[in-house]
Biotite code that builds the C-alpha atoms (Angstrom):
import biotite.structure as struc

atoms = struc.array([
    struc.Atom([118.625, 126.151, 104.552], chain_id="A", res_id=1, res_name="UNK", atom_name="CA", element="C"),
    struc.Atom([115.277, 125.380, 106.536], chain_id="A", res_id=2, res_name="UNK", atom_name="CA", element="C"),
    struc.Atom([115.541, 123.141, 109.381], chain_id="A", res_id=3, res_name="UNK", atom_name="CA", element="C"),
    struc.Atom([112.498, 120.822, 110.398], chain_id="A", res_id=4, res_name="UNK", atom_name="CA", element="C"),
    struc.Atom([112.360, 119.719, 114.154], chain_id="A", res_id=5, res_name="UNK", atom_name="CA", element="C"),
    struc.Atom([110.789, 116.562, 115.091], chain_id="A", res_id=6, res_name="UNK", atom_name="CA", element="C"),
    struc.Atom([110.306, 115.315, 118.548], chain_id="A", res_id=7, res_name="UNK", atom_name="CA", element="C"),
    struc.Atom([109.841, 112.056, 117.629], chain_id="A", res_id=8, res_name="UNK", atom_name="CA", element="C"),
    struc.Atom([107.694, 110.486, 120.754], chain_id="A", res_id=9, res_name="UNK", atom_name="CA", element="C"),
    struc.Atom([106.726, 106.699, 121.441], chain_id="A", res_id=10, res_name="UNK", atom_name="CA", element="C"),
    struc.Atom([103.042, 108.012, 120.835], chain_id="A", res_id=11, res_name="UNK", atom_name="CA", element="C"),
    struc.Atom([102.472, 111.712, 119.651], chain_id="A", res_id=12, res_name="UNK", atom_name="CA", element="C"),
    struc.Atom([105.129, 113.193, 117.413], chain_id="A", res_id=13, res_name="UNK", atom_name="CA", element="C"),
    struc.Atom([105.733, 117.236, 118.080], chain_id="A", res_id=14, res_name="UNK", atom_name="CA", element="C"),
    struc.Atom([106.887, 118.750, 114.586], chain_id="A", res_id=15, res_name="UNK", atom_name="CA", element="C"),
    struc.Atom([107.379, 122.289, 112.753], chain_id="A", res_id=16, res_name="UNK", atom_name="CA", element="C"),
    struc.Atom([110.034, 124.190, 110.932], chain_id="A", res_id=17, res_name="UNK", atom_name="CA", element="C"),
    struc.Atom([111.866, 126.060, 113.648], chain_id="A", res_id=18, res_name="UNK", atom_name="CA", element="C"),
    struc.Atom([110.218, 129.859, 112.013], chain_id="A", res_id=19, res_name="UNK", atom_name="CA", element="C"),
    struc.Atom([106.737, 128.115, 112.752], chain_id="A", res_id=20, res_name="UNK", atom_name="CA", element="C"),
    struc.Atom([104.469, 126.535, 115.384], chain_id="A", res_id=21, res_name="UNK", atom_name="CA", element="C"),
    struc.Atom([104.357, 123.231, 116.593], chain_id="A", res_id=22, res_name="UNK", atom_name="CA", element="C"),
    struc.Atom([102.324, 120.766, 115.430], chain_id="A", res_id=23, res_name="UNK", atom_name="CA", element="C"),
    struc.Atom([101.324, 117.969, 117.403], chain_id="A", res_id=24, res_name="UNK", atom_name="CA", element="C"),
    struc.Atom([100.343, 114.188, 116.005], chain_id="A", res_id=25, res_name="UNK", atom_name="CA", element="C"),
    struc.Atom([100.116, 110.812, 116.579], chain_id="A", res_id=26, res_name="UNK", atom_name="CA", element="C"),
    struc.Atom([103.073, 108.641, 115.984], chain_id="A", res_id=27, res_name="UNK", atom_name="CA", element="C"),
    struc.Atom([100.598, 105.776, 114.830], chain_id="A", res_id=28, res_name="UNK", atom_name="CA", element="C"),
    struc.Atom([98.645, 104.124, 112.396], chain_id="A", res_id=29, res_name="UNK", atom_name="CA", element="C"),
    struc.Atom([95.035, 103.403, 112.769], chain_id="A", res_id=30, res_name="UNK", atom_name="CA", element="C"),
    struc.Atom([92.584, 100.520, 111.747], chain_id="A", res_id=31, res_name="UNK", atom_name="CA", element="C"),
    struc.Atom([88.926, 100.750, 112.184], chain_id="A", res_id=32, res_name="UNK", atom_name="CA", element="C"),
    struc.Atom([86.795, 97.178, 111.721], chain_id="A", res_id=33, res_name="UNK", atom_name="CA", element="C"),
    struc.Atom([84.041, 99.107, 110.378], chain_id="A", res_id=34, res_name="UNK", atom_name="CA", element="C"),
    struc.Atom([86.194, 100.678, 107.213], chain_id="A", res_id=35, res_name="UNK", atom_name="CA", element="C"),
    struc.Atom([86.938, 97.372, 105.961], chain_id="A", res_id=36, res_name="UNK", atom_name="CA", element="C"),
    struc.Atom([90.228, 97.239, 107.882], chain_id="A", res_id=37, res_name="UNK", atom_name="CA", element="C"),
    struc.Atom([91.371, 100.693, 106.034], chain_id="A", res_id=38, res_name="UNK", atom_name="CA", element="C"),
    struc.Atom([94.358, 102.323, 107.307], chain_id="A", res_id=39, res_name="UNK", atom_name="CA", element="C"),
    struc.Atom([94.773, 105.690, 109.002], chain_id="A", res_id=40, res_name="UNK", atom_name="CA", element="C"),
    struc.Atom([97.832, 107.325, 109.164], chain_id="A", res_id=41, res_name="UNK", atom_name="CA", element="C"),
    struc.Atom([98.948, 110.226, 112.112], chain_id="A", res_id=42, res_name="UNK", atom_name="CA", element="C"),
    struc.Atom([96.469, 113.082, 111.397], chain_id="A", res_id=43, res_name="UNK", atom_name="CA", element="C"),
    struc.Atom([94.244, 111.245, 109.415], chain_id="A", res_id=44, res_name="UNK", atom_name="CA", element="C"),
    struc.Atom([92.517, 109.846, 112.581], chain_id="A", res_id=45, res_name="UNK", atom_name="CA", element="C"),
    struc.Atom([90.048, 112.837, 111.939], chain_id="A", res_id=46, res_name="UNK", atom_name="CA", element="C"),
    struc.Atom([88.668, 110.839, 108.871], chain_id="A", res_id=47, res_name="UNK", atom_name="CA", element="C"),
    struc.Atom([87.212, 108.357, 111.303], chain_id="A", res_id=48, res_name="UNK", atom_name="CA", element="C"),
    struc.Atom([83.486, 108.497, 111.709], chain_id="A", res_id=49, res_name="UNK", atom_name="CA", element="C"),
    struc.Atom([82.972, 105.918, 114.280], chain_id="A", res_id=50, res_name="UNK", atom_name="CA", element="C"),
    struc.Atom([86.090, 105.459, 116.988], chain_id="A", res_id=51, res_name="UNK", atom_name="CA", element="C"),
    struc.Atom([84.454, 102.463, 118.838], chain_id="A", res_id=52, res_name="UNK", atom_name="CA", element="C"),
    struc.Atom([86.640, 99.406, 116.467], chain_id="A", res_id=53, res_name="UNK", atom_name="CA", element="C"),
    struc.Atom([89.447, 101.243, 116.275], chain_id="A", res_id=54, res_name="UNK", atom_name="CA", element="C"),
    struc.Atom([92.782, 100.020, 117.113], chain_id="A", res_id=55, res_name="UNK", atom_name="CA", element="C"),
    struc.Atom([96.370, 101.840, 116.177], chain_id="A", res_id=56, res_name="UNK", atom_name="CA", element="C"),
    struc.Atom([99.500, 100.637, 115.821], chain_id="A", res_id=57, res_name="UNK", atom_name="CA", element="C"),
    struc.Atom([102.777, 102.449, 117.137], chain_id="A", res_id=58, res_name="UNK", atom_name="CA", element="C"),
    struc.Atom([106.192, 102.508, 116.045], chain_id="A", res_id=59, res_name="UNK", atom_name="CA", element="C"),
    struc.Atom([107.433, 102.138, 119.610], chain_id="A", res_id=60, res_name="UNK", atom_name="CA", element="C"),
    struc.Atom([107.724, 99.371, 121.990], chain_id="A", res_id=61, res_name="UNK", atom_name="CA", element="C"),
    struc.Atom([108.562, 99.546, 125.365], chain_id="A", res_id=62, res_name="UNK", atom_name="CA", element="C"),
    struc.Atom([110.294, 103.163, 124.926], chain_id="A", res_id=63, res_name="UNK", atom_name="CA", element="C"),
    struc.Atom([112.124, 102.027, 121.376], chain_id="A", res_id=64, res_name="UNK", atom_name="CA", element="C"),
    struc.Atom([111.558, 102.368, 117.909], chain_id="A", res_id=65, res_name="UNK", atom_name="CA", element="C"),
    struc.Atom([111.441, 98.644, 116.445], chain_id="A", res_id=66, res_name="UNK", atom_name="CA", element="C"),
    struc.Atom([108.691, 98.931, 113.987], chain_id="A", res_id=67, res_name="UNK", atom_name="CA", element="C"),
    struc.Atom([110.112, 100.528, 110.741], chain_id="A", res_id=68, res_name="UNK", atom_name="CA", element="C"),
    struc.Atom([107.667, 100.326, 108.462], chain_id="A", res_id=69, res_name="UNK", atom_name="CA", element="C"),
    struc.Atom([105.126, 102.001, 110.710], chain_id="A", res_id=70, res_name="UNK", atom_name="CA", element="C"),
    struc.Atom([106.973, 104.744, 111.057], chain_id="A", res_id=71, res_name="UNK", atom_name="CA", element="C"),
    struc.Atom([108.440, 105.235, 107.664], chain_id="A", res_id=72, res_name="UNK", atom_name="CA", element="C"),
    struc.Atom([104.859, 105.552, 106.534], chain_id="A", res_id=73, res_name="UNK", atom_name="CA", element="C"),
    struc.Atom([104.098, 108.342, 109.552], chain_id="A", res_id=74, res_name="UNK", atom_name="CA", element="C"),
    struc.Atom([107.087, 110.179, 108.258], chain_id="A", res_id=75, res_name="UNK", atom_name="CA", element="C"),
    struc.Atom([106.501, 110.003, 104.682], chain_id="A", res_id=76, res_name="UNK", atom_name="CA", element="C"),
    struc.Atom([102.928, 111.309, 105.393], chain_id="A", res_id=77, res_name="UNK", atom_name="CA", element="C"),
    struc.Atom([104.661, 114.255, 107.830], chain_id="A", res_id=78, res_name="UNK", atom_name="CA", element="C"),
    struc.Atom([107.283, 114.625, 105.059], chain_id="A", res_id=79, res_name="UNK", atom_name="CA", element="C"),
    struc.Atom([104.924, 115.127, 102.232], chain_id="A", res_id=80, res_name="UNK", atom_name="CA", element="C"),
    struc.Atom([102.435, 117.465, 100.270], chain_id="A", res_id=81, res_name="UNK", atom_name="CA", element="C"),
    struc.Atom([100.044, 116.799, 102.737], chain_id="A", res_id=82, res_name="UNK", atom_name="CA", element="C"),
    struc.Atom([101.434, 118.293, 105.498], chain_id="A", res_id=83, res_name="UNK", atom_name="CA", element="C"),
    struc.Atom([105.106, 119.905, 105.916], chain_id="A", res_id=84, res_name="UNK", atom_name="CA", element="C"),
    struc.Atom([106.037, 119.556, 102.084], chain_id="A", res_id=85, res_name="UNK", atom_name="CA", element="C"),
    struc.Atom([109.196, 119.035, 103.378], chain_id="A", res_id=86, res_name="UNK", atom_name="CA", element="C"),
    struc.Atom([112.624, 120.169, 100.276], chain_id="A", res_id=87, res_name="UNK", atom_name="CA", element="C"),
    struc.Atom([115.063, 117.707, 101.599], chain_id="A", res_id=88, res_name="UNK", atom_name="CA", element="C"),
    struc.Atom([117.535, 119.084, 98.905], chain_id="A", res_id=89, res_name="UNK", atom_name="CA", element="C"),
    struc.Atom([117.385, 122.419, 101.582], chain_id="A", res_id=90, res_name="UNK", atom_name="CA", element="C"),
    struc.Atom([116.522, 121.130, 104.444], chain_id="A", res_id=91, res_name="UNK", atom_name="CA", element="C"),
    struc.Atom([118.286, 119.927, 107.932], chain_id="A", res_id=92, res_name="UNK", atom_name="CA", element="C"),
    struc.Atom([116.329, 118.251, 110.536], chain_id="A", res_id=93, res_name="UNK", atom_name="CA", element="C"),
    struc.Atom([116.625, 117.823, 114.519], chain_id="A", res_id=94, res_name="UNK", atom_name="CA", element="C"),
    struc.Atom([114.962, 114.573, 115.796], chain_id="A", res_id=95, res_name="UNK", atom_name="CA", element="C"),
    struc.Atom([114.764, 113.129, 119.157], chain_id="A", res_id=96, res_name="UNK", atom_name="CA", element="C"),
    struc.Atom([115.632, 110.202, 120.322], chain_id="A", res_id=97, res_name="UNK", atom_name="CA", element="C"),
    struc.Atom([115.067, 107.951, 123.747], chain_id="A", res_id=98, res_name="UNK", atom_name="CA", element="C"),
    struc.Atom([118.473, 107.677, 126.064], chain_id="A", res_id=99, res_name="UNK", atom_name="CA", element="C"),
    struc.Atom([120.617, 104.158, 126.041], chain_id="A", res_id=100, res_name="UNK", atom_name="CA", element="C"),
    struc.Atom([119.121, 104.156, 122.667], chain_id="A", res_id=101, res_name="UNK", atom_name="CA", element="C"),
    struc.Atom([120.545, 100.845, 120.371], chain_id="A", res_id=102, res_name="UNK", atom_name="CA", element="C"),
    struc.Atom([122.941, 100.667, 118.248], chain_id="A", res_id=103, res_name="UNK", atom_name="CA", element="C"),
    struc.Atom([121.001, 99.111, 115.809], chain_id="A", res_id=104, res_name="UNK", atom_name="CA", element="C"),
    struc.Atom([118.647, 101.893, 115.897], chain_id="A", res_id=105, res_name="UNK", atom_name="CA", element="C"),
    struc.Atom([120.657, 104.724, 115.294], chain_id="A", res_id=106, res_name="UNK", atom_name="CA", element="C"),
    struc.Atom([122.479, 103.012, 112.449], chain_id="A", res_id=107, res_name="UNK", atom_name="CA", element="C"),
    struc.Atom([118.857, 102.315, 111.166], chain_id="A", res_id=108, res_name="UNK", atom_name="CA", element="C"),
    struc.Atom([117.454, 106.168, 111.700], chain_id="A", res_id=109, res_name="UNK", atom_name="CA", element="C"),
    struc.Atom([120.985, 107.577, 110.078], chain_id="A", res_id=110, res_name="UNK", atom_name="CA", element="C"),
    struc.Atom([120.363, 105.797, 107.116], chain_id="A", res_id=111, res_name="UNK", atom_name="CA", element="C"),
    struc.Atom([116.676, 106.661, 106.875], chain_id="A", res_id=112, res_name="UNK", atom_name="CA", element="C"),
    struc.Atom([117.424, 110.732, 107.250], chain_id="A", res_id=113, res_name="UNK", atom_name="CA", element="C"),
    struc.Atom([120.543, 110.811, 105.170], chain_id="A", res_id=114, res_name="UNK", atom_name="CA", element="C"),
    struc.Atom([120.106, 108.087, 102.183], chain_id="A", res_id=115, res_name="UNK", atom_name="CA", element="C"),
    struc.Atom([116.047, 107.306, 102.143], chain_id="A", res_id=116, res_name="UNK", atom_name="CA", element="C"),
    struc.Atom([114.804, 110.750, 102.826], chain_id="A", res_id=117, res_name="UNK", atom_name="CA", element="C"),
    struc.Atom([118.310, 112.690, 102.072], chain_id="A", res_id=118, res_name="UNK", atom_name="CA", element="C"),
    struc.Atom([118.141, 115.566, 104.684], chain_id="A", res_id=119, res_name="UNK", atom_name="CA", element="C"),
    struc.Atom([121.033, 117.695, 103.920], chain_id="A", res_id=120, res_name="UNK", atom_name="CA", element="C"),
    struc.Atom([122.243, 117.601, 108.193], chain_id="A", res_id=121, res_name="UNK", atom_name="CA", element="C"),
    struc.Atom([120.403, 116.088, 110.947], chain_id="A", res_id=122, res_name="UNK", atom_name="CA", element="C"),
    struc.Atom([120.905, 116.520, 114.580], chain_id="A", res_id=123, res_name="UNK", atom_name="CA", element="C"),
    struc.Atom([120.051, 113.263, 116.948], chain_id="A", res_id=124, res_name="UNK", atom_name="CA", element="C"),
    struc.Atom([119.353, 114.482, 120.680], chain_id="A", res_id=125, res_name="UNK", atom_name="CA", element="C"),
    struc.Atom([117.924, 113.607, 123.866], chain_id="A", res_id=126, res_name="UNK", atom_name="CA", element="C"),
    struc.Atom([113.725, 115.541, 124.293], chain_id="A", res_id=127, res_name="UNK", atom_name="CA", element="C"),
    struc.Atom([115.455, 115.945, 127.750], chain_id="A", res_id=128, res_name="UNK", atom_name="CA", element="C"),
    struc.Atom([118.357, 117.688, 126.323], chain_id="A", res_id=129, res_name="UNK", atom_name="CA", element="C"),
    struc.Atom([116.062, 119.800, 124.443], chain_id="A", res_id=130, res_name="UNK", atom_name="CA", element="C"),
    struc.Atom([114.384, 120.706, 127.095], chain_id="A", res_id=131, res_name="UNK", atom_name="CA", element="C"),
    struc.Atom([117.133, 121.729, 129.436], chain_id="A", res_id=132, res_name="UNK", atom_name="CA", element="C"),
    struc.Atom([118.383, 123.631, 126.086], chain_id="A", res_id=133, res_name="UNK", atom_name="CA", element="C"),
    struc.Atom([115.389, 125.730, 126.716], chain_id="A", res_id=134, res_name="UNK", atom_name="CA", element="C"),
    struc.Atom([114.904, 125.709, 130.005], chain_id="A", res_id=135, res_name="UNK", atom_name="CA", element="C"),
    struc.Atom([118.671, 127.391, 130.283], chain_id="A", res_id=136, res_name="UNK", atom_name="CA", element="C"),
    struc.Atom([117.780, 130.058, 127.269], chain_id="A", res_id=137, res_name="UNK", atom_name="CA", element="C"),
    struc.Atom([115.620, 131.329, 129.739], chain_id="A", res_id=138, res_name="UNK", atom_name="CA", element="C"),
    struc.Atom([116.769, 131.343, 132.687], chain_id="A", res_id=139, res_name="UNK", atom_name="CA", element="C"),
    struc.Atom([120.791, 131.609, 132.188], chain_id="A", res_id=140, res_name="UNK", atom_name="CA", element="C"),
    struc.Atom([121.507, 132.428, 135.809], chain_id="A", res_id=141, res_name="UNK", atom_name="CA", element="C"),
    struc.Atom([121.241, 128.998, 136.173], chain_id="A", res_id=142, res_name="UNK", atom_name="CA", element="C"),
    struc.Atom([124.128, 126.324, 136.467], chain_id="A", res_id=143, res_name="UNK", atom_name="CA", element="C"),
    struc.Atom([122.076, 122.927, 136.435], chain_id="A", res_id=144, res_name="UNK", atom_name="CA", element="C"),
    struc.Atom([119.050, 121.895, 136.826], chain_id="A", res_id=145, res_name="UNK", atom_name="CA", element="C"),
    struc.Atom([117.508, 118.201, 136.796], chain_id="A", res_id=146, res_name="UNK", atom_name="CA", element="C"),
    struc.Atom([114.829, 117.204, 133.753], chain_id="A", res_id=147, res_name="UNK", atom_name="CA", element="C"),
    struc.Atom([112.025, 115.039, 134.642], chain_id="A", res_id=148, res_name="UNK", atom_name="CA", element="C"),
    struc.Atom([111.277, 113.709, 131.164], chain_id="A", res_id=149, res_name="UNK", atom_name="CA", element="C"),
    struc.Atom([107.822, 111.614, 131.398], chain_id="A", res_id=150, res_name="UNK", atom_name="CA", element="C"),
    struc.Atom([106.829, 110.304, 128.237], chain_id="A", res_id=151, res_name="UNK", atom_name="CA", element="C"),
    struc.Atom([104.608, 107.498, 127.007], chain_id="A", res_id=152, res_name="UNK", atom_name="CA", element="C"),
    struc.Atom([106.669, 104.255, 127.570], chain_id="A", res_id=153, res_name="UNK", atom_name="CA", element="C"),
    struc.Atom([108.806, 105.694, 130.630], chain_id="A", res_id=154, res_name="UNK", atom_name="CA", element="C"),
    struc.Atom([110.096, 108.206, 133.292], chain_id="A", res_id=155, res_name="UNK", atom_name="CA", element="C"),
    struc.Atom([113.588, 109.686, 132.941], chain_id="A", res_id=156, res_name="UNK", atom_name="CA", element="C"),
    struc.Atom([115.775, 111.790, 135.677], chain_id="A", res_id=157, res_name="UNK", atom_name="CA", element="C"),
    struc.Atom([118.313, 113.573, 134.132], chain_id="A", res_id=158, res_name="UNK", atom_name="CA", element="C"),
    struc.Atom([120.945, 115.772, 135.724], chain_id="A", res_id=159, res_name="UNK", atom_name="CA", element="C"),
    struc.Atom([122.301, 119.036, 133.596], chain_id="A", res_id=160, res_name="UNK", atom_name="CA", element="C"),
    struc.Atom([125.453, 121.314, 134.436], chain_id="A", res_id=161, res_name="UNK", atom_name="CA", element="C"),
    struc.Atom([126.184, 123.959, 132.433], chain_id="A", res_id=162, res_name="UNK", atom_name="CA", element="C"),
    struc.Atom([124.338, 122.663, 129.618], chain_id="A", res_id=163, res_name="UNK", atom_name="CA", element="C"),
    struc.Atom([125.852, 119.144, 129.654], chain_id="A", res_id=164, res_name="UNK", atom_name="CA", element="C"),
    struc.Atom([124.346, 116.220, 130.485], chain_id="A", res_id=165, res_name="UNK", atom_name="CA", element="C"),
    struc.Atom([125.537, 113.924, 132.994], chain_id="A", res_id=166, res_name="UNK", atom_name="CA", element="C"),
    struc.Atom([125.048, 110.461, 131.912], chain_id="A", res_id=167, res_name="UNK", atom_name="CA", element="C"),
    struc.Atom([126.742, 108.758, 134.971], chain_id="A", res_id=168, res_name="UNK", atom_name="CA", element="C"),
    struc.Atom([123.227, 110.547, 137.217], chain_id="A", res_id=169, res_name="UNK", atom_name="CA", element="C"),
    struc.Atom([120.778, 109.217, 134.621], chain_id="A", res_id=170, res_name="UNK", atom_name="CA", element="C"),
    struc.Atom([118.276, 107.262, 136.480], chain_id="A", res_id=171, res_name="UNK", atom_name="CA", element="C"),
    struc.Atom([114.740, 105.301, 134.953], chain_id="A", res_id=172, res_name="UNK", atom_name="CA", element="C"),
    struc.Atom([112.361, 105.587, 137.625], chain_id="A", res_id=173, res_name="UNK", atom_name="CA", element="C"),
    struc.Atom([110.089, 102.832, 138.419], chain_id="A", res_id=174, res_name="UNK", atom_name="CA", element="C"),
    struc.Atom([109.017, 104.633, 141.935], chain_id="A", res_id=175, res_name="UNK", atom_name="CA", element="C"),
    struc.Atom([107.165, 107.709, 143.640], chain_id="A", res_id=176, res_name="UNK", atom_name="CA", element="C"),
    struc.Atom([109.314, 110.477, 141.629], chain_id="A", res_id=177, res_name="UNK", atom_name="CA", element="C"),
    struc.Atom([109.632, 112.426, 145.633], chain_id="A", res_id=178, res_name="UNK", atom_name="CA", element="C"),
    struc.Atom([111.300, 109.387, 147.103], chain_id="A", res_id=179, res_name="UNK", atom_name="CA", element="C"),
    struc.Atom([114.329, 110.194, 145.573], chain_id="A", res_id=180, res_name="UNK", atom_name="CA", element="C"),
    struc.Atom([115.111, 113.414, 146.847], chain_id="A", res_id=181, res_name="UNK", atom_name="CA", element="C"),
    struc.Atom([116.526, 113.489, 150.551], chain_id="A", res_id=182, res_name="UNK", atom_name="CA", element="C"),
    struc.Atom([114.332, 114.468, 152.904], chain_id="A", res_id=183, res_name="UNK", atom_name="CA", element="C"),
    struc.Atom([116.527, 117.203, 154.385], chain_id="A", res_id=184, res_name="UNK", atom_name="CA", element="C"),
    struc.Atom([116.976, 118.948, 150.583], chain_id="A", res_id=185, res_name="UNK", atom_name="CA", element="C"),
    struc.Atom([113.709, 121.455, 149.623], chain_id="A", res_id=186, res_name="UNK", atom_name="CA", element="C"),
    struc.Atom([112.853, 119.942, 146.109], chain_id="A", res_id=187, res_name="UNK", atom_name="CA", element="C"),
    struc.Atom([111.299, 123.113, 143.692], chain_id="A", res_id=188, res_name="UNK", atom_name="CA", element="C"),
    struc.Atom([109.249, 121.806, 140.534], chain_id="A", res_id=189, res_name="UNK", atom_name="CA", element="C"),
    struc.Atom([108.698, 123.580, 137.842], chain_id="A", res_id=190, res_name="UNK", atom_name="CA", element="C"),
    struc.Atom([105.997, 122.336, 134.903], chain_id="A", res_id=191, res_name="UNK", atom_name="CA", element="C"),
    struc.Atom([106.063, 125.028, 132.158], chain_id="A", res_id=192, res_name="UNK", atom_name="CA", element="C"),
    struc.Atom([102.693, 125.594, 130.653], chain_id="A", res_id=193, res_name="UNK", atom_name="CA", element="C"),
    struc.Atom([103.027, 123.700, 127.656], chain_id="A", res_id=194, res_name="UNK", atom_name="CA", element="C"),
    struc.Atom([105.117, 120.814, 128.750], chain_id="A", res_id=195, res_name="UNK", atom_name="CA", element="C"),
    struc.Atom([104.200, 118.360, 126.013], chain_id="A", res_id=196, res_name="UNK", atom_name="CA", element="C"),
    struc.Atom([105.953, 120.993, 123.003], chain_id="A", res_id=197, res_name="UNK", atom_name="CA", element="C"),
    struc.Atom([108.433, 122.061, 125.035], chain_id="A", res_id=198, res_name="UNK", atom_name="CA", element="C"),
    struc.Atom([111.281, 119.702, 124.257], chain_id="A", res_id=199, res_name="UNK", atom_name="CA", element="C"),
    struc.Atom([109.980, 121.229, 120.932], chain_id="A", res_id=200, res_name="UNK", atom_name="CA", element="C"),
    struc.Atom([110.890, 124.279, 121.898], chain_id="A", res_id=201, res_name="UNK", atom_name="CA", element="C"),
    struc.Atom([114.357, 123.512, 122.657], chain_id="A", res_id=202, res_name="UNK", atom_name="CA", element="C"),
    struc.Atom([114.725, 121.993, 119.629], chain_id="A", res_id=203, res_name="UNK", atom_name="CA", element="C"),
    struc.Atom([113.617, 125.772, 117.978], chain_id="A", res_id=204, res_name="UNK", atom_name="CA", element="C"),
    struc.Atom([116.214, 127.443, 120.156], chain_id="A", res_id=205, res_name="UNK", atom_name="CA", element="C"),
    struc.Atom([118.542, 125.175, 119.100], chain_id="A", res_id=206, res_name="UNK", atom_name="CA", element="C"),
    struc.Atom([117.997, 125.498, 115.528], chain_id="A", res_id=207, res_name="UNK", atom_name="CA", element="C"),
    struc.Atom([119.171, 128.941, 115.965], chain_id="A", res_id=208, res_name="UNK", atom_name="CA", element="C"),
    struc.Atom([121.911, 128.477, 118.391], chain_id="A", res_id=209, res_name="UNK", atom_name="CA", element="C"),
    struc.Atom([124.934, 130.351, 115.873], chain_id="A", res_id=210, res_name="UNK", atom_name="CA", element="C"),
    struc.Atom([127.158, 127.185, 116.643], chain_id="A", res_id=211, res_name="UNK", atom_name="CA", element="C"),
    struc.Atom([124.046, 125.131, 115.171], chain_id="A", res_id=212, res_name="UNK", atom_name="CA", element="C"),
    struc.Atom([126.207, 124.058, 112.105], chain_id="A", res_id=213, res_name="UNK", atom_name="CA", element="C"),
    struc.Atom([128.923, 122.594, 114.238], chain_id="A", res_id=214, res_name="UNK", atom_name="CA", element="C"),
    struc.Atom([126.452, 120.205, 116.108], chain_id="A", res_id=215, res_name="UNK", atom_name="CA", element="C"),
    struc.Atom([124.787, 118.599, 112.973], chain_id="A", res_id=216, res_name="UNK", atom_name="CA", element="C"),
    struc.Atom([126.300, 115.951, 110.957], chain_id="A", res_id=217, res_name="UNK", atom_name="CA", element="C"),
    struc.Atom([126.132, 116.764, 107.070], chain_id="A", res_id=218, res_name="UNK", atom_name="CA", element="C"),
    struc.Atom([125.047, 114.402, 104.957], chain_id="A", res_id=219, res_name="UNK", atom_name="CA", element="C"),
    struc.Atom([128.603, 114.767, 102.998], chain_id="A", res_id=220, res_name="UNK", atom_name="CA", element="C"),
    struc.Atom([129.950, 113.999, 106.923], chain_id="A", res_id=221, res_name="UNK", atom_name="CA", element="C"),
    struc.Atom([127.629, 110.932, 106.389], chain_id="A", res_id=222, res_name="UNK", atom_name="CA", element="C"),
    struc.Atom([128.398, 109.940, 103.163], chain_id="A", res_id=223, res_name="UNK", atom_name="CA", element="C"),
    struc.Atom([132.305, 109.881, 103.922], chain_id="A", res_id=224, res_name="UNK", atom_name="CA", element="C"),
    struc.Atom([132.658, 108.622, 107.310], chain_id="A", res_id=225, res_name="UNK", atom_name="CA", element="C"),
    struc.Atom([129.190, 106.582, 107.605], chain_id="A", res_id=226, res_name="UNK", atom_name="CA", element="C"),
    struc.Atom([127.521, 105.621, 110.837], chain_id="A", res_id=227, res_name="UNK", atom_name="CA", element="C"),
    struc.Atom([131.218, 106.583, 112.995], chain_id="A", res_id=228, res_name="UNK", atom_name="CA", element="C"),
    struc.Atom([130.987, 110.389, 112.549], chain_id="A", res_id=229, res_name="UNK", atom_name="CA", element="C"),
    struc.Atom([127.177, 110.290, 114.015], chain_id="A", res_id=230, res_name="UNK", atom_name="CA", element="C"),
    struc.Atom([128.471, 108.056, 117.024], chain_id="A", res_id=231, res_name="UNK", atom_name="CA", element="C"),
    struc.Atom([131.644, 110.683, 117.430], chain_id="A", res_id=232, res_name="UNK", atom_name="CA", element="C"),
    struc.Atom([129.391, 113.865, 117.551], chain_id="A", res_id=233, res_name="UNK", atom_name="CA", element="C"),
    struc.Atom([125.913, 113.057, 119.253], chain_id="A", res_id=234, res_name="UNK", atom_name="CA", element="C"),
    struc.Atom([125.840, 112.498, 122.685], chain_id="A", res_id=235, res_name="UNK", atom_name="CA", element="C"),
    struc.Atom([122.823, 110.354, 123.104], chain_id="A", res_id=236, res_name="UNK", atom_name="CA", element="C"),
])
């Protein structure tokens, strides 16, 4: 069985099969007032001629995924013969997902994977999980280490030990990121070179993690147990 990873962002989506590269694409729709009002979907911004009316629309608001039918059609364009080609009868999928997510929405995104699209086992994470996933692969010495995950909508600092997260330190900044450091502690940061796929990344690592299997939910899981076994085994 293949497994796809999708970082799912609030503007660019970061996708591949975990034994290729990353692709990355906007999460978005575009309209251009000089195409008759035609729409353009993700990649297909490239059709475009003339950028100057153009105006997108994006699945996300204010950090959350509320517009459905947006990003159904970004997904079924990533999904399809146009770009991944994606056998959902063999194929598992890891997909991000924004902390203190809804309820609502996760209910919504495990029936999507599991009963539109049928994946065979998806993962739901954290990009900052992801990202201390790899940031850990490579540098194991480590015990924690604390994720600064700045995406499109918002800023996230996340503590890690030993892999975990720890939900009680989570903290949405709306401040100068340095002001919350004591003065008296030497603060190290670290930006890897490709910080925009490497959530990505971690999700790749992940995907071959040997205890991969016993993180994912099946869809059988799914299909017996519904939205409880999803709630029981992600930590989101």
């Amino acid at each position: 069985m293949t497994t796809l990873v999708l970082d799912n962002g609030a503007y660019s989506a970061k996708i591949g099969y975990s034994h290729e590269k990353v692709s990355v694409i906007p999460n978005c729709q575009f309209r251009s007032k000089t195409s008759r009002l035609k729409t353009f979907t993700a990649n297909q911004l490239d059709e475009i001629k003339d950028p100057s009316g153009l105006f997108y629309i994006l699945p996300f608001q204010k950090g959350y995924l509320v517009n459905w039918d947006v990003q159904r059609k970004v997904w079924d364009h990533l999904f399809g013969k146009e770009m991944f080609k994606v056998d959902f009868a063999d194929t598992s999928v890891v997909i991000t997902e924004p902390y203190f997510n809804f309820t609502s929405i996760q209910e919504s995104m495990n029936e999507i994977l599991f009963e539109e699209y049928q994946f065979q086992a998806a993962l739901r994470i954290n990009a900052g999980s992801l990202s201390a996933h790899r940031y850990f692969q490579v540098n194991n010495q480590e015990l924690c280490c604390i994720v600064v995950d700045s995406g499109f909508s918002f800023t996230h600092i996340v503590p890690y030990c030993r892999g975990k997260k720890m939900k009680d330190g989570i903290y949405r900044v709306y401040k100068e990121v340095r002001s919350l450091a004591p003065t008296d502690f030497q603060v190290s940061v670290l930006q890897p070179p490709n910080p925009i796929s490497y959530p990505w990344e971690g999700g790749k690592l992940l995907a071959e993690n040997p205890d991969f299997d016993e993180m994912v939910v099946t869809r059988e899981d799914y299909e017996e147990n519904g939205h409880f076994i999803c709630e029981e085994k992600f930590d989101i």
